[in-house]
PyMOL Python script that loads the backbone (N, CA, C, O; Angstrom):
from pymol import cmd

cmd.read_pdbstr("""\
ATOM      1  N   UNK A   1      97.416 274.476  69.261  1.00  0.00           N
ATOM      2  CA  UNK A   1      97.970 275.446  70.175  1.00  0.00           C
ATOM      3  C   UNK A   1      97.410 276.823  69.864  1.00  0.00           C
ATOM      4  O   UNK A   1      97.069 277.233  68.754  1.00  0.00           O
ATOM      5  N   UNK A   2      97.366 277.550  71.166  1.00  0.00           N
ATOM      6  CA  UNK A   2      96.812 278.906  70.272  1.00  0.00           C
ATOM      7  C   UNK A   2      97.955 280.000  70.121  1.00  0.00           C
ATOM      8  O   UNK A   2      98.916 280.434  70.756  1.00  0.00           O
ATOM      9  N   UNK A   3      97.554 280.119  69.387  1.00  0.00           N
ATOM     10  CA  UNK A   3      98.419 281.333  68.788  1.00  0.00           C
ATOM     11  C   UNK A   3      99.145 283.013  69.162  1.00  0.00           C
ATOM     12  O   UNK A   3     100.196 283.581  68.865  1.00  0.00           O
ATOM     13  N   UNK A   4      97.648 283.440  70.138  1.00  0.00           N
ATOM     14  CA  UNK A   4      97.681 284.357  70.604  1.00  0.00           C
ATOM     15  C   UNK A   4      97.908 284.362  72.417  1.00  0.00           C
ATOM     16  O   UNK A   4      97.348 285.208  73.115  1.00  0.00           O
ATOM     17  N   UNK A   5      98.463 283.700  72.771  1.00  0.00           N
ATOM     18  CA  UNK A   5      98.900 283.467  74.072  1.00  0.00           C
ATOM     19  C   UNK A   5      99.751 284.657  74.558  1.00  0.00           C
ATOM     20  O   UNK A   5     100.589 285.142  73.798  1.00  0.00           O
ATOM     21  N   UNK A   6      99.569 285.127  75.763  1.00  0.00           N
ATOM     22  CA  UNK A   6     100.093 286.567  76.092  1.00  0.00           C
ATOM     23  C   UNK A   6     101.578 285.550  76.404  1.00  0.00           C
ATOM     24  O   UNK A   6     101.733 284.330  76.344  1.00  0.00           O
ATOM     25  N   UNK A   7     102.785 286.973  76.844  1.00  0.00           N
ATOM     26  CA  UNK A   7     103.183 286.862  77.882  1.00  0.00           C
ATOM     27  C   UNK A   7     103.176 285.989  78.924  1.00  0.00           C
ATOM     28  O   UNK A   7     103.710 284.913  79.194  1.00  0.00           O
ATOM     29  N   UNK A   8     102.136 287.042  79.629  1.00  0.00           N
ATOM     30  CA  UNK A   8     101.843 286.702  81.097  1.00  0.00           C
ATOM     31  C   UNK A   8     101.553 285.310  81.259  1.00  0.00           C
ATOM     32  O   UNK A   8     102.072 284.617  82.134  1.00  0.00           O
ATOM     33  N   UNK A   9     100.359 284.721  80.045  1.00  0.00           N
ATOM     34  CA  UNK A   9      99.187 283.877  80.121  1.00  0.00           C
ATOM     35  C   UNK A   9     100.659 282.412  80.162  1.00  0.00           C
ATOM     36  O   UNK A   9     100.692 281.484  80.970  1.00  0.00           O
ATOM     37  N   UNK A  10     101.457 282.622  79.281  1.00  0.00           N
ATOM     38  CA  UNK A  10     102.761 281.831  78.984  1.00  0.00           C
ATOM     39  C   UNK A  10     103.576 281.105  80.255  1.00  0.00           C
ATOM     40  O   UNK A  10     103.828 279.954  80.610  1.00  0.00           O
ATOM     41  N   UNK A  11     103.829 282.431  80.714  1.00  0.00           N
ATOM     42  CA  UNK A  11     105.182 282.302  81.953  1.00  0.00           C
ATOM     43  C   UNK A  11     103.746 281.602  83.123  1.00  0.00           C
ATOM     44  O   UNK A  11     104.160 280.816  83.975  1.00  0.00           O
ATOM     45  N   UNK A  12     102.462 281.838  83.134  1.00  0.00           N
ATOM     46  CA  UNK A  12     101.619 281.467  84.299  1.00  0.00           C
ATOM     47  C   UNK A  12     100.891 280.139  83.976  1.00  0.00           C
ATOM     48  O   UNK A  12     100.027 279.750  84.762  1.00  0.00           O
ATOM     49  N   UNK A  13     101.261 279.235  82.586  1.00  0.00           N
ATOM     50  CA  UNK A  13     101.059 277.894  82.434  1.00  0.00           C
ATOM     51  C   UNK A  13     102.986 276.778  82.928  1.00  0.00           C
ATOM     52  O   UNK A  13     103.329 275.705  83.424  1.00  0.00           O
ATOM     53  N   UNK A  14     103.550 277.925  82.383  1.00  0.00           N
ATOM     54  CA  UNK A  14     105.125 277.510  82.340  1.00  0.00           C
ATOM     55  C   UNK A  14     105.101 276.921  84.031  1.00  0.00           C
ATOM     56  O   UNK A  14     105.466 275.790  84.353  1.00  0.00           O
ATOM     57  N   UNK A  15     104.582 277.983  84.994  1.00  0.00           N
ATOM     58  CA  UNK A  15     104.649 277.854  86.091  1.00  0.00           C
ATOM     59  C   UNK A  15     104.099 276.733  87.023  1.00  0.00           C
ATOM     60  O   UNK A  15     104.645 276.042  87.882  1.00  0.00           O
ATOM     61  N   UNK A  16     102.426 276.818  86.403  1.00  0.00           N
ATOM     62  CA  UNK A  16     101.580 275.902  86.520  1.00  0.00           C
ATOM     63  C   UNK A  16     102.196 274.380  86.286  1.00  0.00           C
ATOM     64  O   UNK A  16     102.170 273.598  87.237  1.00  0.00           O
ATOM     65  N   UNK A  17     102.642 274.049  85.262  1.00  0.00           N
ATOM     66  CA  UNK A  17     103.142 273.011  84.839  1.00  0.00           C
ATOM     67  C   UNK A  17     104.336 272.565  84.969  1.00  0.00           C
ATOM     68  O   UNK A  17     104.475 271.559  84.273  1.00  0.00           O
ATOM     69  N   UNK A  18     105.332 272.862  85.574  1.00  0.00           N
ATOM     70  CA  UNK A  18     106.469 272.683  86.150  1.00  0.00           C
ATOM     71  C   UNK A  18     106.574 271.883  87.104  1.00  0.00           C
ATOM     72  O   UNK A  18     105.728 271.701  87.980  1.00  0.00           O
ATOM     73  N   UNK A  19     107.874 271.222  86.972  1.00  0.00           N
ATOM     74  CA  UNK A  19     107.899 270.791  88.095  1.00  0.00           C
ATOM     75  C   UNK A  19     109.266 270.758  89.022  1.00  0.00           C
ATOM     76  O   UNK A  19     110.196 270.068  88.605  1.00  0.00           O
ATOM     77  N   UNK A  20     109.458 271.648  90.561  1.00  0.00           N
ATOM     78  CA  UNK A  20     110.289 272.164  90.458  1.00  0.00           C
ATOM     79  C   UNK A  20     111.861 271.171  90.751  1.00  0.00           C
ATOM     80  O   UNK A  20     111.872 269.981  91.066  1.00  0.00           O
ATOM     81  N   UNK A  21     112.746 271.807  90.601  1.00  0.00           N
ATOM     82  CA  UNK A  21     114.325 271.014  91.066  1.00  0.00           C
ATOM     83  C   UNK A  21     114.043 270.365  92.043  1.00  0.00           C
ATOM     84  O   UNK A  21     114.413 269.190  92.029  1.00  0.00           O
ATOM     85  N   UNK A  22     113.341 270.837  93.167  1.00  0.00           N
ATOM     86  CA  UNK A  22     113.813 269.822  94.220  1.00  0.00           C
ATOM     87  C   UNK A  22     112.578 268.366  94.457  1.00  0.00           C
ATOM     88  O   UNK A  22     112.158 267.708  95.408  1.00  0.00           O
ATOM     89  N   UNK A  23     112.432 268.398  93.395  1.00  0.00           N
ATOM     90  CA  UNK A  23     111.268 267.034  92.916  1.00  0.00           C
ATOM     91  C   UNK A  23     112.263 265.730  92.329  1.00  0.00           C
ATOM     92  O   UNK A  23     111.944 264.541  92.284  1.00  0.00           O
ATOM     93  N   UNK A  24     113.725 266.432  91.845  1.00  0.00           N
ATOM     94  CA  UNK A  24     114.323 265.610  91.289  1.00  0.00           C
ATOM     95  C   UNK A  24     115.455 264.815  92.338  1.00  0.00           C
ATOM     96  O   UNK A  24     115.767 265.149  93.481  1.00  0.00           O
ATOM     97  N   UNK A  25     115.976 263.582  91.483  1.00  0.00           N
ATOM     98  CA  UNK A  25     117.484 263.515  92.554  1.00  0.00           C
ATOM     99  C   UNK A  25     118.319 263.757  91.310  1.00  0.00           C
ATOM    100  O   UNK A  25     117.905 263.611  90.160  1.00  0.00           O
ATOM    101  N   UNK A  26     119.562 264.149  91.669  1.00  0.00           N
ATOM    102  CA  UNK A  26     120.879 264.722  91.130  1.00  0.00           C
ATOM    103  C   UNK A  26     121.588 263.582  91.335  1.00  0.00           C
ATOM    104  O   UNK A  26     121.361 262.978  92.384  1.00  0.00           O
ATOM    105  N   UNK A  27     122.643 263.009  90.344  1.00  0.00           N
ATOM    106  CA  UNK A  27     123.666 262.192  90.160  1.00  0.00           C
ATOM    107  C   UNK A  27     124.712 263.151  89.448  1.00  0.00           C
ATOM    108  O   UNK A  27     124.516 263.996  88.575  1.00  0.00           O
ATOM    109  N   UNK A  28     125.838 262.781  90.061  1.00  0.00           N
ATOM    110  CA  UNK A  28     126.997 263.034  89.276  1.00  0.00           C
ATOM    111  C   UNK A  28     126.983 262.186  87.828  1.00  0.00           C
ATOM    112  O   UNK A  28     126.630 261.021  88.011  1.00  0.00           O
ATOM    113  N   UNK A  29     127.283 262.503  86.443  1.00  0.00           N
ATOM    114  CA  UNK A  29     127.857 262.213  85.527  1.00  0.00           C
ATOM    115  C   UNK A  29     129.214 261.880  84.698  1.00  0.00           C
ATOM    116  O   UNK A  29     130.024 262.803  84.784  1.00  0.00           O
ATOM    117  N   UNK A  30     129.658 260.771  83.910  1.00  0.00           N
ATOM    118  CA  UNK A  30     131.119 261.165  83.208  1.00  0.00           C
ATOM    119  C   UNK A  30     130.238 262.240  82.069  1.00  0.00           C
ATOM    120  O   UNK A  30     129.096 262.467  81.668  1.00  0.00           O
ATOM    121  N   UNK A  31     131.620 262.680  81.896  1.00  0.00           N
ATOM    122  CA  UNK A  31     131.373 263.444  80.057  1.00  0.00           C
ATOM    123  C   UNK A  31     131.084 262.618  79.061  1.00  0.00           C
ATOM    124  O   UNK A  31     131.434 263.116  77.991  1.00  0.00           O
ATOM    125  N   UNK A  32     130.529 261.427  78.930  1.00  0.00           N
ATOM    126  CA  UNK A  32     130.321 260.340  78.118  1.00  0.00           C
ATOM    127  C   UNK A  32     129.103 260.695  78.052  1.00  0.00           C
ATOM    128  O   UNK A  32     128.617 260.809  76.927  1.00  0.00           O
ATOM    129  N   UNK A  33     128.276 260.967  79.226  1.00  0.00           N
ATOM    130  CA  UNK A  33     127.096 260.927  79.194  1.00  0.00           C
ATOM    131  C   UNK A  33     126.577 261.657  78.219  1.00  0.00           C
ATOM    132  O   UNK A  33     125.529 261.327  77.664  1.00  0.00           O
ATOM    133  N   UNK A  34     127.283 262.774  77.891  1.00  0.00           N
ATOM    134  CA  UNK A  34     126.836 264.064  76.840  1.00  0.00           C
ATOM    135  C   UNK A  34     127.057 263.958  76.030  1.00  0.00           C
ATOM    136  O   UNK A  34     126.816 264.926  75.309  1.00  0.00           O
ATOM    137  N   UNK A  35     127.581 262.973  75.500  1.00  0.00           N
ATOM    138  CA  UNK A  35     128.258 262.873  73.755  1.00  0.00           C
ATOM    139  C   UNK A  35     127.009 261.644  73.455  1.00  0.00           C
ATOM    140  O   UNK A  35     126.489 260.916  74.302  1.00  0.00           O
ATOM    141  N   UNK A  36     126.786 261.679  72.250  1.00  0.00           N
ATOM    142  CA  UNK A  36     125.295 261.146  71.207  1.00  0.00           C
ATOM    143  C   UNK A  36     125.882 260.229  70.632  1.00  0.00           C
ATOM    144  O   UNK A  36     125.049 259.455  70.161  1.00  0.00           O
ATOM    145  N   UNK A  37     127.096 259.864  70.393  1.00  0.00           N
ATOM    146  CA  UNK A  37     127.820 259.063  70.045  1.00  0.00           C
ATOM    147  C   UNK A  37     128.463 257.926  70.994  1.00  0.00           C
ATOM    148  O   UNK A  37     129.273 257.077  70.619  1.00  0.00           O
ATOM    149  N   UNK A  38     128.067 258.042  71.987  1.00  0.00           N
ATOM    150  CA  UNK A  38     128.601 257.035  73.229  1.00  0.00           C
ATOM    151  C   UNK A  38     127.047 256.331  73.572  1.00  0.00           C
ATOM    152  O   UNK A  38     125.980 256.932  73.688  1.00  0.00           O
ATOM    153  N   UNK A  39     127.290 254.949  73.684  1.00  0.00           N
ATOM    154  CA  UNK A  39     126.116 254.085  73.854  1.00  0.00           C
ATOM    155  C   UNK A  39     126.446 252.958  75.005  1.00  0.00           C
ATOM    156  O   UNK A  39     127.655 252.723  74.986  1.00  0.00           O
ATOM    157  N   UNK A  40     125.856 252.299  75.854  1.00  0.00           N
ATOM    158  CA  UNK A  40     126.161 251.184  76.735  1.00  0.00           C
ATOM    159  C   UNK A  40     125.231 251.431  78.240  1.00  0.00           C
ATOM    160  O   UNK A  40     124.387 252.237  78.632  1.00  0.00           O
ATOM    161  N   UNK A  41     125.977 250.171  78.813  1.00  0.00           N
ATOM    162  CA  UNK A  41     124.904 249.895  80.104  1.00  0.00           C
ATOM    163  C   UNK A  41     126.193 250.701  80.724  1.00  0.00           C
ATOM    164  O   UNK A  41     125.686 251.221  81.718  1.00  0.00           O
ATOM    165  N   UNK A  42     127.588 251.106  80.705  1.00  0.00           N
ATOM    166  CA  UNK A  42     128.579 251.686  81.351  1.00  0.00           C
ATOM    167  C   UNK A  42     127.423 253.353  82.089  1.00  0.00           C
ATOM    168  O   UNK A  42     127.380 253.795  83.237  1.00  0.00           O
ATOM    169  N   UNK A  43     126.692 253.824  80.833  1.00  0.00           N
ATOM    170  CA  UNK A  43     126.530 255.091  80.979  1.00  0.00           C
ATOM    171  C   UNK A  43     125.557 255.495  81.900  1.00  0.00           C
ATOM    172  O   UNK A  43     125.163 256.660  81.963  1.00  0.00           O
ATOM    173  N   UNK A  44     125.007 254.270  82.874  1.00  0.00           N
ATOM    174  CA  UNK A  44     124.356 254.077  83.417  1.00  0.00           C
ATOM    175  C   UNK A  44     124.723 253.820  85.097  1.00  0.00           C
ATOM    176  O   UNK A  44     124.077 254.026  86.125  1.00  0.00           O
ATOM    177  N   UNK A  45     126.159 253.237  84.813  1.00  0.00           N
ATOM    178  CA  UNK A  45     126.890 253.188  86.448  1.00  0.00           C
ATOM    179  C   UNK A  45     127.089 254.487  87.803  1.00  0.00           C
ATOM    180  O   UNK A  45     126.944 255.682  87.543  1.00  0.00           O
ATOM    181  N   UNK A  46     127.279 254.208  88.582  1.00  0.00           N
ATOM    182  CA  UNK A  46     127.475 255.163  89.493  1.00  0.00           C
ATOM    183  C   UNK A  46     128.653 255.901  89.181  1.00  0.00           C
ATOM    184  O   UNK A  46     128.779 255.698  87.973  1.00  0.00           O
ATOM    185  N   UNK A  47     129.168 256.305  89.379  1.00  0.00           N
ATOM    186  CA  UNK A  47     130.598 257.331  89.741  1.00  0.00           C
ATOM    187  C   UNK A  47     130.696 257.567  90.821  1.00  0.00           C
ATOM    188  O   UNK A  47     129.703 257.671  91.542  1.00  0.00           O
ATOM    189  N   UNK A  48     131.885 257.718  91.242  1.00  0.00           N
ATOM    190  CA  UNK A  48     132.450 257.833  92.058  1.00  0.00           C
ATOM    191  C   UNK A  48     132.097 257.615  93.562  1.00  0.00           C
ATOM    192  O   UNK A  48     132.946 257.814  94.431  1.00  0.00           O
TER     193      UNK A  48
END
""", "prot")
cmd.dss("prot")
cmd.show_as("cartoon", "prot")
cmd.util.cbc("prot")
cmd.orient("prot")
């Protein structure tokens, strides 16, 4: 990596390489999903 990367040069690869929100789809989640300690095919179901 280099070292001396501006700013600018930063936020205009950040940009380059992105890819934006509406590339994705959105699902609702439980709060299970966020805990590192919860494991299964459950965490994977639809809601609601």
């Amino acid at each position: 990596m280099k070292q001396d990367v501006s700013g600018k040069e930063a936020e205009d690869i950040a940009a380059d390489g992105a890819v934006s929100a509406d590339h994705f789809v959105w699902h609702p989640v439980t709060r299970a999903v966020g805990n590192v300690k919860n494991q299964g095919p459950e965490l994977i179901e639809p809601v609601g």
